[in-house]
PyMOL Python script that loads the backbone (N, CA, C, O; Angstrom):
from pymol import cmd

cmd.read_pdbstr("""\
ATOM      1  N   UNK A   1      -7.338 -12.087 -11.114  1.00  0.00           N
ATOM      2  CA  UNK A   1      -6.576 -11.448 -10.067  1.00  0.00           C
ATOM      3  C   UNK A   1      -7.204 -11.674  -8.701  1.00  0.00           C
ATOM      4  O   UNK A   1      -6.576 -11.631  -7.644  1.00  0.00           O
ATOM      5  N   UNK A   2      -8.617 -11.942  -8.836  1.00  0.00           N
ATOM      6  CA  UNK A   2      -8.746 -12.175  -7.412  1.00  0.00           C
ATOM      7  C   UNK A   2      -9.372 -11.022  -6.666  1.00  0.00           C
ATOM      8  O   UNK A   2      -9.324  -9.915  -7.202  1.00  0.00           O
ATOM      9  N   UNK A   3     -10.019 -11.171  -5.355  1.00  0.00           N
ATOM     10  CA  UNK A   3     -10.622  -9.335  -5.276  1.00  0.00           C
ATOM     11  C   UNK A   3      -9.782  -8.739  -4.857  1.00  0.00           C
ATOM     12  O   UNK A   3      -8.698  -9.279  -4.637  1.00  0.00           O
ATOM     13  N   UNK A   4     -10.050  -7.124  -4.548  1.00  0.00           N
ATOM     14  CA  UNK A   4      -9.685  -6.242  -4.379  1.00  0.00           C
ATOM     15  C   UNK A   4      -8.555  -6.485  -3.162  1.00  0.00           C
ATOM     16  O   UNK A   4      -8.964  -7.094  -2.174  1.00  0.00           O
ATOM     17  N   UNK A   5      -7.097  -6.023  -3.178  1.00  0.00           N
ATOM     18  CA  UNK A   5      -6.461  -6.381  -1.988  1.00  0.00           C
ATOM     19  C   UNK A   5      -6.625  -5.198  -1.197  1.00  0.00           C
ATOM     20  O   UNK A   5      -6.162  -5.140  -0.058  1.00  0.00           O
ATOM     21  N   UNK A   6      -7.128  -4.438  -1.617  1.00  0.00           N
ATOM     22  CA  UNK A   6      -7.394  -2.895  -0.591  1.00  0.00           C
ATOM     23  C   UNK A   6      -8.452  -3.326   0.493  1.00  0.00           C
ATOM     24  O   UNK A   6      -8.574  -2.649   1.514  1.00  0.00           O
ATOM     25  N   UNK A   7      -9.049  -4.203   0.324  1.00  0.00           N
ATOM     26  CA  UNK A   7     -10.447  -5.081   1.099  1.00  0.00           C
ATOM     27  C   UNK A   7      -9.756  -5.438   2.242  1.00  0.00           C
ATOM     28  O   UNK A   7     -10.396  -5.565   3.286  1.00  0.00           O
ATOM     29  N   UNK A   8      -8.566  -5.621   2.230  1.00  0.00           N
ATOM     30  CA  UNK A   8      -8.096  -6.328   3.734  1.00  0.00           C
ATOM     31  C   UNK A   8      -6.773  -5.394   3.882  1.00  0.00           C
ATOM     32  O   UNK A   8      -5.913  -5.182   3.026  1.00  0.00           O
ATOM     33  N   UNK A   9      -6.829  -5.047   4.807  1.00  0.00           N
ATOM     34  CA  UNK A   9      -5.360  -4.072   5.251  1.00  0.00           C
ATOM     35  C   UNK A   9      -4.982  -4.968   7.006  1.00  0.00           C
ATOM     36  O   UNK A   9      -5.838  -5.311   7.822  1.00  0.00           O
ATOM     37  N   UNK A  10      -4.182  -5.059   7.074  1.00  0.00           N
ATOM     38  CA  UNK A  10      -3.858  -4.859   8.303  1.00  0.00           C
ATOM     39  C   UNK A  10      -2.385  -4.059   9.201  1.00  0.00           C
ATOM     40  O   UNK A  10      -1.292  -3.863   8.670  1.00  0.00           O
ATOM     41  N   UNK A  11      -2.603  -3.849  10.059  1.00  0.00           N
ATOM     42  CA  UNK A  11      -1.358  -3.099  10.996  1.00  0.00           C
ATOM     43  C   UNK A  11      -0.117  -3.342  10.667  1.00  0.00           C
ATOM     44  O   UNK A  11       0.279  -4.380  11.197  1.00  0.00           O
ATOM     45  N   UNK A  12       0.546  -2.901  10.113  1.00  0.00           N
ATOM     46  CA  UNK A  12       2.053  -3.192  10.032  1.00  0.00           C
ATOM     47  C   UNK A  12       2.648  -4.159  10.962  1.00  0.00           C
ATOM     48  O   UNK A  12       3.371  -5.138  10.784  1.00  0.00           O
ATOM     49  N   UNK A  13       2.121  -3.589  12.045  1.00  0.00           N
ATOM     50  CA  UNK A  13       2.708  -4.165  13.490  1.00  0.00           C
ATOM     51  C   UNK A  13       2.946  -5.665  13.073  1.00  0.00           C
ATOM     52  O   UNK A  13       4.017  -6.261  12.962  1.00  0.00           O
ATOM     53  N   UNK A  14       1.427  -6.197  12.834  1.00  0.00           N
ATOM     54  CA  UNK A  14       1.481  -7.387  12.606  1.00  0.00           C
ATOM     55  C   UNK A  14       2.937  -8.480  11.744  1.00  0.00           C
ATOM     56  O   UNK A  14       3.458  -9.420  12.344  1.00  0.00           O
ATOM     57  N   UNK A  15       3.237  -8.175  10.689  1.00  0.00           N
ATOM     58  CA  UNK A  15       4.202  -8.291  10.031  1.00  0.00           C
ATOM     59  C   UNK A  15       5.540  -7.718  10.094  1.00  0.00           C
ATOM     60  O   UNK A  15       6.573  -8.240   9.672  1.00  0.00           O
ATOM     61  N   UNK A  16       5.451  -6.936  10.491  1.00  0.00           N
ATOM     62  CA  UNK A  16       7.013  -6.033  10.555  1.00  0.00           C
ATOM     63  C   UNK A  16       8.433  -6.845  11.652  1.00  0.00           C
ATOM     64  O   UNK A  16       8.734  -7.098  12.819  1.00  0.00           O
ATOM     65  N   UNK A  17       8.981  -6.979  10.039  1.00  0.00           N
ATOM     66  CA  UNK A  17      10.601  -7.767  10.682  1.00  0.00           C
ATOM     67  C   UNK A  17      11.274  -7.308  11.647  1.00  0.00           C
ATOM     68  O   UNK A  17      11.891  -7.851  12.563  1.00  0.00           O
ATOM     69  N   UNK A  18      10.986  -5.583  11.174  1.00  0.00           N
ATOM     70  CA  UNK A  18      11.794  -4.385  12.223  1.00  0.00           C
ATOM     71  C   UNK A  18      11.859  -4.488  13.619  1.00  0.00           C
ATOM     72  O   UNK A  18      12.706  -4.634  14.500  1.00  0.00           O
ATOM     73  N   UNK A  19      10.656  -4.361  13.494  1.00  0.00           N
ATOM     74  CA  UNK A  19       9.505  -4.356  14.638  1.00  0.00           C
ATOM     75  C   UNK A  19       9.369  -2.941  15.238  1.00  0.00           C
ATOM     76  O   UNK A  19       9.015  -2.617  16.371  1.00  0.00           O
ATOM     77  N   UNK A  20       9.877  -1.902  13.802  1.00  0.00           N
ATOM     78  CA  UNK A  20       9.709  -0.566  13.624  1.00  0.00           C
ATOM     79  C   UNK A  20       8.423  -0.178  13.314  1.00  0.00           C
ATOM     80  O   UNK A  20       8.505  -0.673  12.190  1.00  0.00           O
ATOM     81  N   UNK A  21       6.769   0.493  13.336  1.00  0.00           N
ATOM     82  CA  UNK A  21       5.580   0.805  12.972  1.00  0.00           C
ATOM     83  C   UNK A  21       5.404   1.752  13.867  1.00  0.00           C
ATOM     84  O   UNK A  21       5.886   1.784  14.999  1.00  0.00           O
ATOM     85  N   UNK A  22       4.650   2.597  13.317  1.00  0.00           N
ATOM     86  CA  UNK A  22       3.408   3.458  13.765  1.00  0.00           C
ATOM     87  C   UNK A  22       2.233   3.203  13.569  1.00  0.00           C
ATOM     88  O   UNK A  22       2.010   2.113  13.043  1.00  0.00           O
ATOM     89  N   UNK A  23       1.168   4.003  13.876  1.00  0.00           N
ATOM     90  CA  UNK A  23       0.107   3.431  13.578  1.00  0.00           C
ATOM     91  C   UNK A  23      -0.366   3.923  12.355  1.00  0.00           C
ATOM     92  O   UNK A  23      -1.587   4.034  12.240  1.00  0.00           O
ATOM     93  N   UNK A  24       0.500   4.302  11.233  1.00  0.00           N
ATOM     94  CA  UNK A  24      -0.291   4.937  10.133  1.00  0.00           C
ATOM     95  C   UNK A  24       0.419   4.347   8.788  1.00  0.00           C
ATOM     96  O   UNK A  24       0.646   4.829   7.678  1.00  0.00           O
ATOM     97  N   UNK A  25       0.694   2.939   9.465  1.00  0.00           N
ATOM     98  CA  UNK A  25       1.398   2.206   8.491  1.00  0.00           C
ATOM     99  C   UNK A  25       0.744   0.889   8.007  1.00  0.00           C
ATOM    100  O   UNK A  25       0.961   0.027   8.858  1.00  0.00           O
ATOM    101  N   UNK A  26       0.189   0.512   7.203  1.00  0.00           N
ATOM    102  CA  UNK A  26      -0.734  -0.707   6.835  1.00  0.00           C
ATOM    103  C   UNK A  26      -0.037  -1.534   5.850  1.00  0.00           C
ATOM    104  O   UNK A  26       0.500  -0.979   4.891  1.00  0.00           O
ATOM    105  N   UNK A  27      -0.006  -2.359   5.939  1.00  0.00           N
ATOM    106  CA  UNK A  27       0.328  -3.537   5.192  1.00  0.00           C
ATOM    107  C   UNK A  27      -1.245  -4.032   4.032  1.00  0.00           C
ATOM    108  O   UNK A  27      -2.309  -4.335   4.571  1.00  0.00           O
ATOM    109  N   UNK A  28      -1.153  -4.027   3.084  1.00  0.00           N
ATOM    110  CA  UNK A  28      -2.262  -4.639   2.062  1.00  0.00           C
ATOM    111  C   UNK A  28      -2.062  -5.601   1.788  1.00  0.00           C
ATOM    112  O   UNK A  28      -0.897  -5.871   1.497  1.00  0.00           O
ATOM    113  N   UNK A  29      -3.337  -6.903   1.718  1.00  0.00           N
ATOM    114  CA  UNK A  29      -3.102  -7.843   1.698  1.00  0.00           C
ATOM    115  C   UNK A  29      -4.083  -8.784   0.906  1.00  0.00           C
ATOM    116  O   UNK A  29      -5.300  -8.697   1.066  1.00  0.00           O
ATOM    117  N   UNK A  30      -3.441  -9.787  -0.049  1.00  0.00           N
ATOM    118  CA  UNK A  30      -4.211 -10.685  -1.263  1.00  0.00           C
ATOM    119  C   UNK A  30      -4.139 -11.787  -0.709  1.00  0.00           C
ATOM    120  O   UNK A  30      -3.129 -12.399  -0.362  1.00  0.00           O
ATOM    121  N   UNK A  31      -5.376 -12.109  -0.598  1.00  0.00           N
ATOM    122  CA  UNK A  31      -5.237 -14.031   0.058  1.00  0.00           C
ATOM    123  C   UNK A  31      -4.138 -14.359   0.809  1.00  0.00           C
ATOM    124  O   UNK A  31      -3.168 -15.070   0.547  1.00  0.00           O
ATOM    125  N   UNK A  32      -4.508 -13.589   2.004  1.00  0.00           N
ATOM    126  CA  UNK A  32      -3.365 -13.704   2.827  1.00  0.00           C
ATOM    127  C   UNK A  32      -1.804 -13.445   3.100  1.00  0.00           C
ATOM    128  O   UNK A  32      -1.094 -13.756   4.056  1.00  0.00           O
ATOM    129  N   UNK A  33      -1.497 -12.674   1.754  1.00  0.00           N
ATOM    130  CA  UNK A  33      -0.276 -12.725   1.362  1.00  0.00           C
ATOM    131  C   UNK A  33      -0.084 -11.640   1.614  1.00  0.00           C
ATOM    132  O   UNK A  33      -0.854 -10.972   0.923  1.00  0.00           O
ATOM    133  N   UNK A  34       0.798 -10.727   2.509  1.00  0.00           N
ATOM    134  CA  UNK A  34       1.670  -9.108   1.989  1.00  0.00           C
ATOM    135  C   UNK A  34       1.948  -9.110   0.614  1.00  0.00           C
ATOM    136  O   UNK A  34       2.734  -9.895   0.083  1.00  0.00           O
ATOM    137  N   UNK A  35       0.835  -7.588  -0.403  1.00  0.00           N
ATOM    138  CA  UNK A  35       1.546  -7.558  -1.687  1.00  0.00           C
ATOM    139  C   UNK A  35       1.611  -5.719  -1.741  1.00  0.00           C
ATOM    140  O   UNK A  35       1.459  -5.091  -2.789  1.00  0.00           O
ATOM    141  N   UNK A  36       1.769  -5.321  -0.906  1.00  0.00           N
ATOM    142  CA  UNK A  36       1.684  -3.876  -0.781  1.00  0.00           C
ATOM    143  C   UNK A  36       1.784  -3.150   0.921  1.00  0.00           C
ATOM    144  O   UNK A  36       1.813  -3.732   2.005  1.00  0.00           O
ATOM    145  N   UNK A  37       1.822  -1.552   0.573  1.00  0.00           N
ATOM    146  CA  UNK A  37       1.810  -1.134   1.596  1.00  0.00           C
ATOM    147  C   UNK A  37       1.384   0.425   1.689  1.00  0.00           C
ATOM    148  O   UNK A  37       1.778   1.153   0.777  1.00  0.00           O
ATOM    149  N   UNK A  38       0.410   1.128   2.993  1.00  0.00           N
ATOM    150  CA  UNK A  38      -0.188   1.978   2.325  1.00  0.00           C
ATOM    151  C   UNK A  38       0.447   2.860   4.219  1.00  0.00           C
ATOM    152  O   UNK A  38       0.107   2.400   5.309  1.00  0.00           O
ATOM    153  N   UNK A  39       1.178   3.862   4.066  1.00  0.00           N
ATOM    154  CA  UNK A  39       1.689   4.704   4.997  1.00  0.00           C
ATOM    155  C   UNK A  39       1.976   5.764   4.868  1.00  0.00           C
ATOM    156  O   UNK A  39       2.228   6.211   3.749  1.00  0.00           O
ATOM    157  N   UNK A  40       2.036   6.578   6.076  1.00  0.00           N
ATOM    158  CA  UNK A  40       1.925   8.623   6.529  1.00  0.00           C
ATOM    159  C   UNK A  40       3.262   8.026   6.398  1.00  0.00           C
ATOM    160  O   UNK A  40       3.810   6.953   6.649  1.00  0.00           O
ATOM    161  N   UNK A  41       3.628   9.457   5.775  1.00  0.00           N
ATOM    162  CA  UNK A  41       5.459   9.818   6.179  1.00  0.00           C
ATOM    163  C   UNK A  41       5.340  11.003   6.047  1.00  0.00           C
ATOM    164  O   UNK A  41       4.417  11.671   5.580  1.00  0.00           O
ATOM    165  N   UNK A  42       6.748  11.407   6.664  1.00  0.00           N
ATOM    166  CA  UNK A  42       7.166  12.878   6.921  1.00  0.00           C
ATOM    167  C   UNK A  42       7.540  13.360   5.612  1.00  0.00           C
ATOM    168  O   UNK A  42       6.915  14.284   5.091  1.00  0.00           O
ATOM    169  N   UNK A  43       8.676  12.705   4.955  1.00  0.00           N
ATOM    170  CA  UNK A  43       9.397  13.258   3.473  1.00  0.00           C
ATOM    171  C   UNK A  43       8.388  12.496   2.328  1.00  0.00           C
ATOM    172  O   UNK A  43       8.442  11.382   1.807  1.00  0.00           O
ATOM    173  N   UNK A  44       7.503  13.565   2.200  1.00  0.00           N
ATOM    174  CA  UNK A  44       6.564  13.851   0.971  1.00  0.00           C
ATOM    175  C   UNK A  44       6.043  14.903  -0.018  1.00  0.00           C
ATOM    176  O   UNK A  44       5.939  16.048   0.422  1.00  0.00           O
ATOM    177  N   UNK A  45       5.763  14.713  -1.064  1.00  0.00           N
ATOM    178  CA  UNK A  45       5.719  15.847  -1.831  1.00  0.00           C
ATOM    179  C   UNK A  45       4.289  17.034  -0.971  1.00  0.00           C
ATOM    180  O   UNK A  45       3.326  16.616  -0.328  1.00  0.00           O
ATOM    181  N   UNK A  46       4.545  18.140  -1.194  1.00  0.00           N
ATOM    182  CA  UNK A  46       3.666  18.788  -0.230  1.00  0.00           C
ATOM    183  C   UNK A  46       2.136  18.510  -0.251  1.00  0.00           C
ATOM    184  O   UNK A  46       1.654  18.247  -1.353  1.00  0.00           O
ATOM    185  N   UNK A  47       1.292  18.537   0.856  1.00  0.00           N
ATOM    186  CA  UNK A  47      -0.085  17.635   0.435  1.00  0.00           C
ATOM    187  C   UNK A  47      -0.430  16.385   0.157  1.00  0.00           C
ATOM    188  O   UNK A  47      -1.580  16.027  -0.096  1.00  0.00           O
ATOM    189  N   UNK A  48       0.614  15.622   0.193  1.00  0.00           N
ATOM    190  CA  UNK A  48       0.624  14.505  -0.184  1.00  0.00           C
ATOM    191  C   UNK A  48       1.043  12.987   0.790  1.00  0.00           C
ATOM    192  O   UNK A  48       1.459  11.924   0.328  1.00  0.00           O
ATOM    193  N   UNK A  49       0.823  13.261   1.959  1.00  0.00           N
ATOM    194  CA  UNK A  49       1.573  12.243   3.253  1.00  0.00           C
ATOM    195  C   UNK A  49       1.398  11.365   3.085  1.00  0.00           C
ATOM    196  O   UNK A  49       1.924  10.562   3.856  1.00  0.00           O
ATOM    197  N   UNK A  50       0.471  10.787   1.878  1.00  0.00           N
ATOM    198  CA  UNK A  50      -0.122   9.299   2.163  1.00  0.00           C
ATOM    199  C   UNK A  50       0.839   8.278   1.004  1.00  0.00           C
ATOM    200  O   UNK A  50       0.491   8.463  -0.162  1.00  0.00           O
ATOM    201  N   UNK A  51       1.810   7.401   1.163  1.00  0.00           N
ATOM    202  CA  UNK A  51       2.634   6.860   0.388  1.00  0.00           C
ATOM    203  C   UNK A  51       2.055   5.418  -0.014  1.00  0.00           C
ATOM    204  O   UNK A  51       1.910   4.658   0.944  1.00  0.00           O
ATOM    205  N   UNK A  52       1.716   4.939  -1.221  1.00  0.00           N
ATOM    206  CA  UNK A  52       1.494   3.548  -1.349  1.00  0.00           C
ATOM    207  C   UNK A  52       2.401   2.922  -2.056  1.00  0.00           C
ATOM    208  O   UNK A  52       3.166   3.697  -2.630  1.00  0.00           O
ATOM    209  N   UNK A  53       2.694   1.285  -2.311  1.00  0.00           N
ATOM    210  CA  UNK A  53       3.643   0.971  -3.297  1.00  0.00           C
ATOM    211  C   UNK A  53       3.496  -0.196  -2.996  1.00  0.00           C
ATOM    212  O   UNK A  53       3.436  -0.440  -1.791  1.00  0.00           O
ATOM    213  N   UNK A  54       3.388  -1.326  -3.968  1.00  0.00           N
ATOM    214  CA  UNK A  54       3.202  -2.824  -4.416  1.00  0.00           C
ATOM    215  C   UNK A  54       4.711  -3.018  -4.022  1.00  0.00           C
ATOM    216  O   UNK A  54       5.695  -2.298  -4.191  1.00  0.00           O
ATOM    217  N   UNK A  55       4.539  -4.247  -3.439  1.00  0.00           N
ATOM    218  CA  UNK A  55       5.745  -4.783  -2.977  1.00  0.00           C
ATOM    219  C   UNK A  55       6.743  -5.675  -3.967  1.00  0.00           C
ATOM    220  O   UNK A  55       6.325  -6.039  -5.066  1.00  0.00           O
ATOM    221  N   UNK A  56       7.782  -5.931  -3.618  1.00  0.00           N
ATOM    222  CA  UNK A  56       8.330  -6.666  -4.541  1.00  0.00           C
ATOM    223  C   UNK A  56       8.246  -7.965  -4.907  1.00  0.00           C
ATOM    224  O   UNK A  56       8.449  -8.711  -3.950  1.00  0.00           O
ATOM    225  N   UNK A  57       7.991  -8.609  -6.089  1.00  0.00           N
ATOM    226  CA  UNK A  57       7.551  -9.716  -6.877  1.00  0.00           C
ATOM    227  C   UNK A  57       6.286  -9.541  -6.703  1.00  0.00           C
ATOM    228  O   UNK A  57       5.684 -10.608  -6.592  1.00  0.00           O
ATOM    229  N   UNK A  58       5.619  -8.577  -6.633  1.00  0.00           N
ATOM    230  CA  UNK A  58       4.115  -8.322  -7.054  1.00  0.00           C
ATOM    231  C   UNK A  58       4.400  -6.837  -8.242  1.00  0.00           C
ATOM    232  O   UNK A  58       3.247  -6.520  -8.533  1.00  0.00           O
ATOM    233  N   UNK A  59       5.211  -6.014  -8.881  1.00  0.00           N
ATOM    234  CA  UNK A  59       5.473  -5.780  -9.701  1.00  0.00           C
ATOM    235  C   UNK A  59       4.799  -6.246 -10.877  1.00  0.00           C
ATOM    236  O   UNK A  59       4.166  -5.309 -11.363  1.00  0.00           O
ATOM    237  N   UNK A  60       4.682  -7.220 -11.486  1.00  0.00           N
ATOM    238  CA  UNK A  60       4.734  -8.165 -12.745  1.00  0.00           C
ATOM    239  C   UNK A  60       4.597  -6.602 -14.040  1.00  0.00           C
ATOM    240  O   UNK A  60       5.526  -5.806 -14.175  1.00  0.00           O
ATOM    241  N   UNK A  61       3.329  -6.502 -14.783  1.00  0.00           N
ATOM    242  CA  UNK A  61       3.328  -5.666 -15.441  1.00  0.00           C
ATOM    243  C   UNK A  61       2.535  -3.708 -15.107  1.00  0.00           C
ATOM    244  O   UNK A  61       2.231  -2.731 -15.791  1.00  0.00           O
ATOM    245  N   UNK A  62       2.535  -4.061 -13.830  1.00  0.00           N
ATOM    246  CA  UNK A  62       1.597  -3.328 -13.416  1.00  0.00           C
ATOM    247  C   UNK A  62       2.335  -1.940 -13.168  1.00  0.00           C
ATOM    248  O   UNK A  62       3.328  -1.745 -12.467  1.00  0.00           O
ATOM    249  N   UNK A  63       1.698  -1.141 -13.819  1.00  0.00           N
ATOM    250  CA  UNK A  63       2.479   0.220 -13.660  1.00  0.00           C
ATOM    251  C   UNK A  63       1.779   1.493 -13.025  1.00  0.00           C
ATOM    252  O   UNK A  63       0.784   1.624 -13.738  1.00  0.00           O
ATOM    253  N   UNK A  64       1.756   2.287 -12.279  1.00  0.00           N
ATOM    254  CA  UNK A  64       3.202   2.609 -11.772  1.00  0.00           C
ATOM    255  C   UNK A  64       2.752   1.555 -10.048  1.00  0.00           C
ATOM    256  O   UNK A  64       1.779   1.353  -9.320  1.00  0.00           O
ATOM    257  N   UNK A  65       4.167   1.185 -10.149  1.00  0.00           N
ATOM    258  CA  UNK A  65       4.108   0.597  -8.735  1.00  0.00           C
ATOM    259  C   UNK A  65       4.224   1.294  -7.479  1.00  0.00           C
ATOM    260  O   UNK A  65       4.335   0.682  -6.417  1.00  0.00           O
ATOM    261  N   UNK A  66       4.202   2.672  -7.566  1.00  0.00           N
ATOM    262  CA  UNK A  66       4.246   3.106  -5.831  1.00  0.00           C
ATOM    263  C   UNK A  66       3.750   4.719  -6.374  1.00  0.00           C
ATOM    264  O   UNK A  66       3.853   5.180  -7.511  1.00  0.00           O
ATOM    265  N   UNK A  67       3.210   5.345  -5.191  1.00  0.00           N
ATOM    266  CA  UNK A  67       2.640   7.121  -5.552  1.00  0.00           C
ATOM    267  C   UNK A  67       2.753   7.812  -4.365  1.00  0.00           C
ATOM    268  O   UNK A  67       3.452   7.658  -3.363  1.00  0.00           O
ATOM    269  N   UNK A  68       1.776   8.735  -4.752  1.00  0.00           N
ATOM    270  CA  UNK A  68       1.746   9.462  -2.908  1.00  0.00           C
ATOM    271  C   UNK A  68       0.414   9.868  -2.777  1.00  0.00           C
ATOM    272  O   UNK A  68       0.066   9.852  -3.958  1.00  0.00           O
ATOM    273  N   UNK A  69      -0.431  10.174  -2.223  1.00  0.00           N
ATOM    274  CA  UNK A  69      -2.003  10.713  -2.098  1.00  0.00           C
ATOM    275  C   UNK A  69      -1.999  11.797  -0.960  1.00  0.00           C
ATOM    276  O   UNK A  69      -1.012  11.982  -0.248  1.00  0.00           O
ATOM    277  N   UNK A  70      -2.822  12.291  -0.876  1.00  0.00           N
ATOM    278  CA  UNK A  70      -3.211  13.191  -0.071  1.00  0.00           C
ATOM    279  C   UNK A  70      -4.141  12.456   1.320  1.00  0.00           C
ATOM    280  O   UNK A  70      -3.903  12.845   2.464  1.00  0.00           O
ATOM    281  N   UNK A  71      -5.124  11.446   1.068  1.00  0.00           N
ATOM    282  CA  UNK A  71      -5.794  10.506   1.944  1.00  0.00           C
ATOM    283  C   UNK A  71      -5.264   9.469   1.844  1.00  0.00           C
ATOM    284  O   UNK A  71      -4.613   9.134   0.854  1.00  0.00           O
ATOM    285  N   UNK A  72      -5.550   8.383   3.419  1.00  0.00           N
ATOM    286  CA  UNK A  72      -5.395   7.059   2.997  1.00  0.00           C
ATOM    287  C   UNK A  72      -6.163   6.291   1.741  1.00  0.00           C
ATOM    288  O   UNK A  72      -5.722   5.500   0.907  1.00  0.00           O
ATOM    289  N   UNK A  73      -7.708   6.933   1.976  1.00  0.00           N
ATOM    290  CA  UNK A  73      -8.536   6.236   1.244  1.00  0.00           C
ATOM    291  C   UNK A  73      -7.989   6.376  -0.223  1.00  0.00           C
ATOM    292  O   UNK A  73      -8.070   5.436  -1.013  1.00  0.00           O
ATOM    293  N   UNK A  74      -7.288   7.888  -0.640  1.00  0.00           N
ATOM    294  CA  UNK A  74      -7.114   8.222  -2.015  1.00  0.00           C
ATOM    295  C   UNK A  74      -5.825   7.063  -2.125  1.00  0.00           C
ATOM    296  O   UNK A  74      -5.930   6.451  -3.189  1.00  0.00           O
ATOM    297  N   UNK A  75      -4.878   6.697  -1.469  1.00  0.00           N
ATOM    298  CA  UNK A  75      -3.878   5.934  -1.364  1.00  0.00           C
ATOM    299  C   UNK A  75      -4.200   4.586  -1.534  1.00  0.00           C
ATOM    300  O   UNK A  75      -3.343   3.811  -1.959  1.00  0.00           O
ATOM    301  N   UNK A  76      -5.475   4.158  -1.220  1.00  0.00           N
ATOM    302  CA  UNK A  76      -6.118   2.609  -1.206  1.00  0.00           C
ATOM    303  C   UNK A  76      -6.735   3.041  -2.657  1.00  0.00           C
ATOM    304  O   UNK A  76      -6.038   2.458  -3.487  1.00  0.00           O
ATOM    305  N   UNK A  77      -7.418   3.563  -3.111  1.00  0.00           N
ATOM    306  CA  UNK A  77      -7.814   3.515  -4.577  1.00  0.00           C
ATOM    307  C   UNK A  77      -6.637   3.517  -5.710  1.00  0.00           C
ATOM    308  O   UNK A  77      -6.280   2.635  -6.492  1.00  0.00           O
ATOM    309  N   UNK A  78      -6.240   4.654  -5.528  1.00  0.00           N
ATOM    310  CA  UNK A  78      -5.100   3.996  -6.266  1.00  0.00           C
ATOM    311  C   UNK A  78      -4.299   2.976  -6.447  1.00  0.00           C
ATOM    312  O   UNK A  78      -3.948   2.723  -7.599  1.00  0.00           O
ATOM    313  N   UNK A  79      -3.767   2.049  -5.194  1.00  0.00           N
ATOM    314  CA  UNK A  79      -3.009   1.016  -5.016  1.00  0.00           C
ATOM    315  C   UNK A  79      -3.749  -0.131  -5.856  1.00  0.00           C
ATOM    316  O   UNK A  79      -3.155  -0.912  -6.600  1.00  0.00           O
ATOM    317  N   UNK A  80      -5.378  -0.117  -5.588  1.00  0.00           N
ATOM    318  CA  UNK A  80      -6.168  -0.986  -5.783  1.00  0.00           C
ATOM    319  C   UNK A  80      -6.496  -0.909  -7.595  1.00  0.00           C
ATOM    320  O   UNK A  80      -6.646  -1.937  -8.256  1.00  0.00           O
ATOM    321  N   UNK A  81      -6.571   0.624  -8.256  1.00  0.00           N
ATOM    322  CA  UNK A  81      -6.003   0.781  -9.803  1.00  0.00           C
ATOM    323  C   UNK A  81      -4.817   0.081 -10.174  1.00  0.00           C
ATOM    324  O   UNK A  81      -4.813  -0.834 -10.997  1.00  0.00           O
ATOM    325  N   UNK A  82      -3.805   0.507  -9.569  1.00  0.00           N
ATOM    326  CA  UNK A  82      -2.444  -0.665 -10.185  1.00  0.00           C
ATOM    327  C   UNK A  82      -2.610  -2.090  -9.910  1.00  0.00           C
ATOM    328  O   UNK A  82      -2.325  -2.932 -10.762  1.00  0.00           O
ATOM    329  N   UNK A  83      -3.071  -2.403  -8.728  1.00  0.00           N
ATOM    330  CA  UNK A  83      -3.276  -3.990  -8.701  1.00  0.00           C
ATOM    331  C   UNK A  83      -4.254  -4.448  -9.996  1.00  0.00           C
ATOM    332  O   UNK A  83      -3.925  -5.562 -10.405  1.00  0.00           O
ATOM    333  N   UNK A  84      -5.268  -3.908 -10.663  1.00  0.00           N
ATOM    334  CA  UNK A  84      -6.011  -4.090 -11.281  1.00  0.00           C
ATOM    335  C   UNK A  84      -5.685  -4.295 -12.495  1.00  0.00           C
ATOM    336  O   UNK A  84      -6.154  -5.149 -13.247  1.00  0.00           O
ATOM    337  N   UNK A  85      -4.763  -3.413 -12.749  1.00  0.00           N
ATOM    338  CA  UNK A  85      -3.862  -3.121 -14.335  1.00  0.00           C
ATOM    339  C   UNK A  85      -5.256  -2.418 -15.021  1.00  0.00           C
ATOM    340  O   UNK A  85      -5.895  -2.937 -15.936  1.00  0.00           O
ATOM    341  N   UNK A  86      -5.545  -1.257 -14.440  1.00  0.00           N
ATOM    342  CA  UNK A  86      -6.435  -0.828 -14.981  1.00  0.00           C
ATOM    343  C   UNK A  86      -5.449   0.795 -15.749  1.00  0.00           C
ATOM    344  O   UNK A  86      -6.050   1.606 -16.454  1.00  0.00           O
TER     345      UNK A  86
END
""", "prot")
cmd.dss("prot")
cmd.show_as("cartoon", "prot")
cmd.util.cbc("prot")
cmd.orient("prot")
């Protein structure tokens, strides 16, 4: 798999088609590639603002593909468990 894609995050800004971001929106990234995304939102389960979720065609068997955390950091560990197929 390659290392950890939680190792490199960068700004949404950077990538975003929209050209919609805040600053609490990160893009995760594997050898250069967008395969995830780790962001604050408003509509979340309570305690929980921090949203992650593997992007699409990075799916393969890896389950569960998206959660919610309470921290970013708790949001990057986890993301970085499903990338792992741990």
């Amino acid at each position: 798999m390659g290392r950890d894609p939680t190792d490199s995050q960068a700004r949404a800004s950077a990538s975003s088609l929209s050209g919609e971001w805040n600053d609490d929106d990160y893009d995760v990234l594997a050898e250069g590639a967008v395969v995830g995304g780790i962001m604050k939102v408003h509509a979340a389960p309570v305690g929980t603002p921090w949203i992650w979720t593997l992007a699409f065609g990075h799916h393969e068997d890896r389950t569960p593909t998206h959660g919610y955390a309470e921290t970013r950091e708790a949001a990057m560990t986890a993301f970085a468990k499903s990338w792992q197929h741990e």
